[in-house]
C-alpha positions as CSV (number, residue, x, y, z in Angstrom):
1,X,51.8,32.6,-46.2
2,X,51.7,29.0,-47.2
3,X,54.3,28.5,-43.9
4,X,52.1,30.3,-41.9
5,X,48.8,27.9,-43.1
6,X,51.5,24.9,-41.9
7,X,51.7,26.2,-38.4
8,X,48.1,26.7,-38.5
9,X,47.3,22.9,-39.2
10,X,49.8,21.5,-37.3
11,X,48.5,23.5,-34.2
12,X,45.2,22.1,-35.3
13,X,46.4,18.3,-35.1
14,X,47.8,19.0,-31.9
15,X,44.6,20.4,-29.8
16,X,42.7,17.6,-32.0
17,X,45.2,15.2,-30.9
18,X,44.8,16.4,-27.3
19,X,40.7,15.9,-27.7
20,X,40.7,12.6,-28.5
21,X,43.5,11.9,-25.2
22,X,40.8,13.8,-22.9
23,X,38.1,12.0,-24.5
24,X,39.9,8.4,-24.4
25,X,40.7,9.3,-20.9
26,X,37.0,10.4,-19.7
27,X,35.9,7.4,-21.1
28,X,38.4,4.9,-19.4
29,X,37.7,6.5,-16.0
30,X,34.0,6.1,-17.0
31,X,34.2,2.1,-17.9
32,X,36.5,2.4,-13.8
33,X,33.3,3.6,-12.5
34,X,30.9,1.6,-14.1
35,X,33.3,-1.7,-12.9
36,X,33.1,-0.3,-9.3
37,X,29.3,0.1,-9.3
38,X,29.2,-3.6,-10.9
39,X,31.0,-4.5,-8.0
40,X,29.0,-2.8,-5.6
41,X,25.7,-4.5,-7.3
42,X,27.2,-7.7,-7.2
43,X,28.2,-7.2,-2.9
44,X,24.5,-6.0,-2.1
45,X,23.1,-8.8,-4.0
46,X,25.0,-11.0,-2.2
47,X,24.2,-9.4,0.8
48,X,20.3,-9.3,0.0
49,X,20.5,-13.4,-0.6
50,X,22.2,-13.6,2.7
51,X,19.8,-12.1,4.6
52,X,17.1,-13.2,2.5
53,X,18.5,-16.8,3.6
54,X,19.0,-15.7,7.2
55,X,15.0,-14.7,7.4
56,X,13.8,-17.9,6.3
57,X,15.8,-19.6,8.6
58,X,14.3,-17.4,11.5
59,X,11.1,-17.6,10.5
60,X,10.7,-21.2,10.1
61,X,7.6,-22.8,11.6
62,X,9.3,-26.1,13.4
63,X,11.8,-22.9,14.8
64,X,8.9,-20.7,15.9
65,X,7.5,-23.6,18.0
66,X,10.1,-24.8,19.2
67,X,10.6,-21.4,20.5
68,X,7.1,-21.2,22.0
69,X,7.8,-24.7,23.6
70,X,11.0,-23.0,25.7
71,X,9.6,-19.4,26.4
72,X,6.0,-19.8,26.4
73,X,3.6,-21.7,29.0
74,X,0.5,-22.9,26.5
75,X,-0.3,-26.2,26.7
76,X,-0.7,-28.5,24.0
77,X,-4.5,-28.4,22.0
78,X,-6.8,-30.9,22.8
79,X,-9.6,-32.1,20.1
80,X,-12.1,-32.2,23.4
81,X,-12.1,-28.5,24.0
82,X,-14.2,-27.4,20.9
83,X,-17.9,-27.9,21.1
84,X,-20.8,-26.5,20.0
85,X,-22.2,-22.9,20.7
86,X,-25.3,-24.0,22.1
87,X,-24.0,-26.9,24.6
88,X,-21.7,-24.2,26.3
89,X,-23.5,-22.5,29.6
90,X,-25.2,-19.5,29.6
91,X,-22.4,-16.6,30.7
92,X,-23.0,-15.3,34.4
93,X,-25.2,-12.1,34.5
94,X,-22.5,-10.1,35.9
95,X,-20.3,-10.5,32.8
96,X,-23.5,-9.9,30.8
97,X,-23.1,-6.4,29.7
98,X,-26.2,-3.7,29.8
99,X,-26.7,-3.3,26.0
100,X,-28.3,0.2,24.9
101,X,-31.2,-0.6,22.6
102,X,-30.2,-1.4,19.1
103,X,-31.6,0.6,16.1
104,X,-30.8,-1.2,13.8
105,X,-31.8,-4.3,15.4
106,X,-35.4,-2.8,16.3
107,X,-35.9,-1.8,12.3
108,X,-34.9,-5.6,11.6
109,X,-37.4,-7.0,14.2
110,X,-39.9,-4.4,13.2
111,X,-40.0,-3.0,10.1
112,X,-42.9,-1.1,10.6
113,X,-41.0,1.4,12.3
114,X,-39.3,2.5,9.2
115,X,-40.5,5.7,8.1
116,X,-41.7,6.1,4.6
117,X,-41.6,9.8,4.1
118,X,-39.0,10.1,1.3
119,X,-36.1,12.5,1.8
120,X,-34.8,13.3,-1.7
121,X,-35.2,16.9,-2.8
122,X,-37.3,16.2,-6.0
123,X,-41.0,16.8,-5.3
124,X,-43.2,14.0,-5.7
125,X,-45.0,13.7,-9.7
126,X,-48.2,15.1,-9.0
127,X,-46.9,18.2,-7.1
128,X,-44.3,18.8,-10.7
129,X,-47.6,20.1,-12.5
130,X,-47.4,23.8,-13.2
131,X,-49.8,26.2,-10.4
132,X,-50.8,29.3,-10.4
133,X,-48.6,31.7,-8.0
134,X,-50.2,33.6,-5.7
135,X,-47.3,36.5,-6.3
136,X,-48.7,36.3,-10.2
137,X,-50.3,38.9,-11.3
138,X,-54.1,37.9,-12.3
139,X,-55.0,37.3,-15.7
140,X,-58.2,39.3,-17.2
């Protein structure tokens, strides 16, 4: 018996002893993985600075004009050209479009148009006091 309960614990050891292998072993091919993915972070960071650096370059403002300048045929801004809205000459009547009349315009101008009827659905106060039906029978 007792040689028997010797074989039993020694078989014991042995699958425990094989546990903890397949356990240190998950775990080292766990802390591989997590190294790898650090790796990957670290390359797409980079990556993201790079093309973070790369956009600011492109879009810089003396780059932009100096684009415009080559491709573009504007001419520079001159100070003279702004003045005021009512020294600038009435537009020719065949640009003048044929306006439909405005509504909201006409209710601005004249506000007596407006009508005052309300349009909610709750009767007016005096009409809330109680009348007799003509559907009820009379009282005698």
């Amino acid at each position: 018996m007792m040689r028997l309960l010797h074989i039993l614990v020694i078989a014991a050891l042995v699958l425990a002893a094989a546990d903890v292998y397949k356990i240190k072993f998950e775990s080292a091919r766990q802390a591989q993985r997590i190294a790898k993915v650090k790796v990957e972070i670290r390359r797409e960071q980079d990556a993201i600075a790079g093309l973070r650096a790369e956009w600011a370059k492109l879009d810089s403002p003396a780059r932009i004009q100096d684009l415009a300048k080559r491709h573009l045929a504007l001419k520079p801004l001159d100070p003279r050209q702004f003045d005021r809205f009512d020294n600038l000459p009435e537009r020719p009547p065949d640009l003048v479009p044929v306006e439909e009349p405005d509504p909201i315009g006409m209710v601005i101008a004249k506000p007596e148009l407006i009508d005052r009827t309300p349009t909610a659905s709750i009767p007016p106060a005096k009409s809330l006091a109680p009348q007799a039906s003509a559907n009820a029978p009379a009282k005698r």
